[in-house]
N, C-alpha and C positions, 0 to 999 in steps of 0.2 A: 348826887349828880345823875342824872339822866341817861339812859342810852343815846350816845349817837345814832342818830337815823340816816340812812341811802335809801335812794331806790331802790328798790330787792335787795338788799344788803341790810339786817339789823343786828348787831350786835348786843347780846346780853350784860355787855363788861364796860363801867365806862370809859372813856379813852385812856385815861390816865389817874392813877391814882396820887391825888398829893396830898391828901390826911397829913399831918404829920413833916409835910413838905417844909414847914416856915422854923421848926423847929431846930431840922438837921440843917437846914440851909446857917441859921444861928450859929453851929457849932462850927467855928473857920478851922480846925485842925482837920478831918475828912476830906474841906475842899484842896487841901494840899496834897493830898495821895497823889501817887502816879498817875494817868488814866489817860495816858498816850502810846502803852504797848499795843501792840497788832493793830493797830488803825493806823493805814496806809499813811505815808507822807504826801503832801503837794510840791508835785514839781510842773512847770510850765516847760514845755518845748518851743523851741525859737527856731524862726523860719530859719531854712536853709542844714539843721543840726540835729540827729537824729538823737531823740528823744530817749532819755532812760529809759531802762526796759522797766520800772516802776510807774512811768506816767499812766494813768489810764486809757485805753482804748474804749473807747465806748462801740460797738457793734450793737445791731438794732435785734432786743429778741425772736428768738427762733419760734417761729410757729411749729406746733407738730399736731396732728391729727387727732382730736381726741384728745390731746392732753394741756392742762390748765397752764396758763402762761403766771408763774409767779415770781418775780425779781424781788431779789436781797440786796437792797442800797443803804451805802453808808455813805454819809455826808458830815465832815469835819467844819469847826470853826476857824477865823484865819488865824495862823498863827496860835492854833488848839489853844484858843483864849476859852478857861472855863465860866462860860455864862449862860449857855444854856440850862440851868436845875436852878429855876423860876417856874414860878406859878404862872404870870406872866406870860414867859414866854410860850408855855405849853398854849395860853389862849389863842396867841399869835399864828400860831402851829396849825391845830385845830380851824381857825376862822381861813387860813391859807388855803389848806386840805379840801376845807369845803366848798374852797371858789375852785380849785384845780382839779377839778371834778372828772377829767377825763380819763385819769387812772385811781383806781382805790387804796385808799392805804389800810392795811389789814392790821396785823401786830407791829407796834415798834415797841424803841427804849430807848429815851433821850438820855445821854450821859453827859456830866461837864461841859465836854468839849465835842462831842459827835454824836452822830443820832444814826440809829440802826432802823429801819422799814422797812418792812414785808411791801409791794405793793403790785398790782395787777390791772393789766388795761380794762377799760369800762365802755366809752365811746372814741368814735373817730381814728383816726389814724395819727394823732400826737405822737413824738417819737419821746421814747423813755428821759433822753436831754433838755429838750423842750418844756416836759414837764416840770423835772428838778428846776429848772432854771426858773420859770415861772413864780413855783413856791415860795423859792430860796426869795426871788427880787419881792414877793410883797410882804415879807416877814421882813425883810431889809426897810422897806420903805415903810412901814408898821413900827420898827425898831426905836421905842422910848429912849433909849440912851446915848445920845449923840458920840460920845468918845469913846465907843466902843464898836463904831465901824471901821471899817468893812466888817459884818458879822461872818462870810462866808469864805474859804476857799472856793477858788472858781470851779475845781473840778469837783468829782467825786469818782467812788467807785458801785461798781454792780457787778452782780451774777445772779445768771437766771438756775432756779431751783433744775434739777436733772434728772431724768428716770433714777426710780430710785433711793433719790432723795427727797424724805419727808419732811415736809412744812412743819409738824408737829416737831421733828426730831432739831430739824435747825431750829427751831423755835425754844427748844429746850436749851441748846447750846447758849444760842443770844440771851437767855435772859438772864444767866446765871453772871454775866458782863460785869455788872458790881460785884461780886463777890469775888470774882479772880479781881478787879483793880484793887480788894479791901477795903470796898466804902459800907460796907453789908454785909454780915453773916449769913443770911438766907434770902436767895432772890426776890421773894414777895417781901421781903421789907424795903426794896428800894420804891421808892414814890413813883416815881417818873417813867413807869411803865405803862400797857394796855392793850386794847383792842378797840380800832372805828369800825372797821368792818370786817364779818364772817366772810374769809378769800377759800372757798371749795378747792383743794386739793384732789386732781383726780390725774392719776397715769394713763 
């Protein structure tokens, strides 16, 4: 497979590796694991009711002088339905990515049921929601499998990276994701990881 290309962005890594993908996908005992701890719940707030303190807030990232805007968003299936660990879908993902071009997606890792992304502003002034929403509706409307919509809870979650905190180091943490759910013994054997684009981390 090919590097993904950007504008000034190229990554040496292809997006996603899925060698091996059609194999494990074959073995239905794995897709049963757990793979719904620490990925936040969807809950909707209703006018006039003040909202769990679980709902997500979405606040617009913080510019700071000098230092590199990089947000960590997770986005859930509805109802953590596991369908996203397709070959499939990753094209879906990728061909999304590259029309919603006004922020970049740096590292992620699709699992079953939610998908973890690095990603960082590129042009204009889009705000972080607008983008997700975006993505999310043409992977929805791209979506070969009629009875398995809605593909998406409506919300999601984010946080933007902090003095301090390295890109490399969260990045260590998230990929290790299959291997605490037990789909994996070593993070590089899960398929459905990568890099589109090299995101500069700088304090």
């Amino acid at each position: 497979m090919q590097p993904i290309r950007m504008e000034g962005h190229v990554s040496s890594r292809p997006m996603l590796k899925i060698r091996g993908a059609r194999d494990m996908i074959e073995n239905k005992d794995w897709i049963n694991t757990d793979a719904t701890k620490r990925v936040p719940p969807e809950t909707d707030a209703k006018p006039g009711v003040r909202p769990p303190r679980k709902t997500p807030v979405h606040f617009s990232p913080v510019e700071v002088f000098n230092r590199t805007i990089i947000v960590y968003v997770t986005v859930c299936t509805d109802k953590r339905n596991r369908i996203l660990h397709r070959p499939q879908v990753h094209e879906l993902l990728l061909d999304a990515w590259r029309k919603a071009d006004a922020w970049l997606v740096g590292k992620c890792i699709v699992m079953p049921d939610h998908i973890h992304v690095f990603c960082s502003p590129r042009q204009g002034d889009l705000p972080l929601t607008r983008w997700v929403q975006f993505w999310k509706s043409l992977v929805s409307r791209s979506w070969p499998w009629i009875d398995e919509q809605p593909v998406w809870q409506k919300s999601f979650w984010y946080t933007q990276l902090r003095r301090g905190e390295g890109y490399a180091s969260k990045w260590e943490y998230v990929s290790r994701n299959a291997v605490r759910k037990g789909l994996v013994e070593n993070p590089d054997d899960w398929p459905f990881q990568g890099e589109m684009n090299v995101l500069d981390w700088h304090e």
